[in-house]
C-alpha positions as CSV (number, residue, x, y, z in Angstrom):
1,X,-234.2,39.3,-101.2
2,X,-235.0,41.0,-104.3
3,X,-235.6,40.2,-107.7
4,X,-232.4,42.4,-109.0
5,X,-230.7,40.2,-106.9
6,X,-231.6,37.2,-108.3
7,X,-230.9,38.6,-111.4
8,X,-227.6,38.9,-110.5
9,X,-227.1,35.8,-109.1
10,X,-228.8,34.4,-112.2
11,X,-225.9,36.2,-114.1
12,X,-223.3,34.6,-112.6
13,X,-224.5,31.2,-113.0
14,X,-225.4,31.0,-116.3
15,X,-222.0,31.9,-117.2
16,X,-221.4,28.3,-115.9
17,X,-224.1,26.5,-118.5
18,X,-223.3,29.3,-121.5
19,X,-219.7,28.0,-121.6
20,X,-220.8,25.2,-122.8
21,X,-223.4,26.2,-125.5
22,X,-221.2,25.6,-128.3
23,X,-221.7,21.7,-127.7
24,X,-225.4,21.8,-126.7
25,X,-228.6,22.8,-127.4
26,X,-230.4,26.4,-126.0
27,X,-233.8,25.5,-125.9
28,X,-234.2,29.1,-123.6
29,X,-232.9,32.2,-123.4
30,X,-234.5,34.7,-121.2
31,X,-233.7,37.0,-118.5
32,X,-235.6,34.6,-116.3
33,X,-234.4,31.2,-117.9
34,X,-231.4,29.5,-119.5
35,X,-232.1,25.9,-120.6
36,X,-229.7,23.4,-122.4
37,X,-230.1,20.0,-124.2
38,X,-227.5,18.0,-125.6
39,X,-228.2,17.2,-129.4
40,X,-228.2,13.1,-128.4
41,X,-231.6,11.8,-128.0
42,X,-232.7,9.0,-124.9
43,X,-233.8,6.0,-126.8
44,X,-236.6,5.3,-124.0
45,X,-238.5,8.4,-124.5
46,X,-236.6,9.4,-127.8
47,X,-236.3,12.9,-126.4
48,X,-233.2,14.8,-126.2
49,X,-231.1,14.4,-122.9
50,X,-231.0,17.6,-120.6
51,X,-227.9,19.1,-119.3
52,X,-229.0,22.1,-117.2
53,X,-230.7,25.3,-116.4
54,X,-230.8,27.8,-114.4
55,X,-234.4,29.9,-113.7
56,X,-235.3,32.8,-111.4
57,X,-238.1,31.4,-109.2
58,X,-240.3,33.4,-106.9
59,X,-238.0,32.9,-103.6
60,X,-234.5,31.6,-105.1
61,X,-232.4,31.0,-108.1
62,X,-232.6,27.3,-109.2
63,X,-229.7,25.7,-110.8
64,X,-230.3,22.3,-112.0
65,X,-227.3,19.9,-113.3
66,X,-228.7,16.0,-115.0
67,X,-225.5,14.8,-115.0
68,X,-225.1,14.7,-111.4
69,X,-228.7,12.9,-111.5
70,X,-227.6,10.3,-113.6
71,X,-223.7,9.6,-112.2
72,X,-224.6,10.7,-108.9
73,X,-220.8,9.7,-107.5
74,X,-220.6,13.2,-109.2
75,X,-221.3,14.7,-106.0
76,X,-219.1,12.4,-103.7
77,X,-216.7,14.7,-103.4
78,X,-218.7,18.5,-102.8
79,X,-218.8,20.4,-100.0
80,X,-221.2,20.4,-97.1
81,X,-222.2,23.4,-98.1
82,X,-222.7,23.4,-101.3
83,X,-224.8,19.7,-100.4
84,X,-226.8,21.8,-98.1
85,X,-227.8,24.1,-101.4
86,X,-229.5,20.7,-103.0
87,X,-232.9,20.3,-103.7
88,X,-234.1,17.0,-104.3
89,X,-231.3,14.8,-106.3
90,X,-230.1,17.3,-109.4
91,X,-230.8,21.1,-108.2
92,X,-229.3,23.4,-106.3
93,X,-231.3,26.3,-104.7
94,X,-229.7,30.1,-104.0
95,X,-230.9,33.2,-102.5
96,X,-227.5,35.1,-101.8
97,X,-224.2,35.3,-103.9
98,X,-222.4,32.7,-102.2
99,X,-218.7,33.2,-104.8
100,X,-217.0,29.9,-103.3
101,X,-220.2,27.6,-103.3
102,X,-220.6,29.3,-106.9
103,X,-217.2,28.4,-108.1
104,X,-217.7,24.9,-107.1
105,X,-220.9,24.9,-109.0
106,X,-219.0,26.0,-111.8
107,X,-216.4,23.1,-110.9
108,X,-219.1,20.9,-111.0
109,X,-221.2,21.9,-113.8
110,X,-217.7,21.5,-116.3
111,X,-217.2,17.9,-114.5
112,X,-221.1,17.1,-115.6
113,X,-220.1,17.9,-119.1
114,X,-216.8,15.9,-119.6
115,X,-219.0,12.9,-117.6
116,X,-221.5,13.5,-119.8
117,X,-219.4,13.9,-123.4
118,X,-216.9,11.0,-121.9
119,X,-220.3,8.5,-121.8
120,X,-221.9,9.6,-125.6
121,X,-224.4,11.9,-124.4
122,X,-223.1,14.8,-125.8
């Protein structure tokens, strides 16, 4: 897989976090790298919480999603598939334009940000 592939893919799910911009933070904004943070700091570590990114890594596109870290039950109800696409308990790894896993991403990603908005983080 190429790099102007990932850039696509990158593309297409950044379109997932950028709808959301309005009510967040961009700490990033590169071709290589979009990172949000919700203006609501963690009292523990007085930092802000983070929402999500997505980054073009040497081998894959990462996507990683904090809500689904911190309410995992989140995830109860995704796909195999998509499940298979996880890396560790927040990230989900692509190398190929997958549209339905991508979609449900997007599914996902607009869940994570009601969860997190419902709960004060946001």
């Amino acid at each position: 897989m190429n790099q102007s592939n990932f850039q696509i893919i990158f593309n297409q799910l950044r379109t997932f976090l950028k709808k959301h911009e309005n009510e967040l933070i961009v700490k990033t904004d590169s071709e290589a790298t979009y990172y949000l943070d919700s203006e609501r700091v963690f009292q523990k570590n007085n930092k802000p919480y983070f929402f999500g990114s997505v980054s073009i890594k040497k081998n894959y596109v990462s996507y990683y999603l904090m809500p689904v870290y911190v309410f995992p039950e989140l995830l109860d109800h995704i796909s195999p598939e998509l499940k298979k696409r996880m890396q560790g308990k927040s990230c989900f790894n692509f190398k190929t334009n997958d549209e339905e896993l991508f979609e449900e991403l997007g599914e996902l990603t607009d869940q994570s940000f009601e969860r997190f908005k419902k709960e004060g983080m946001i």
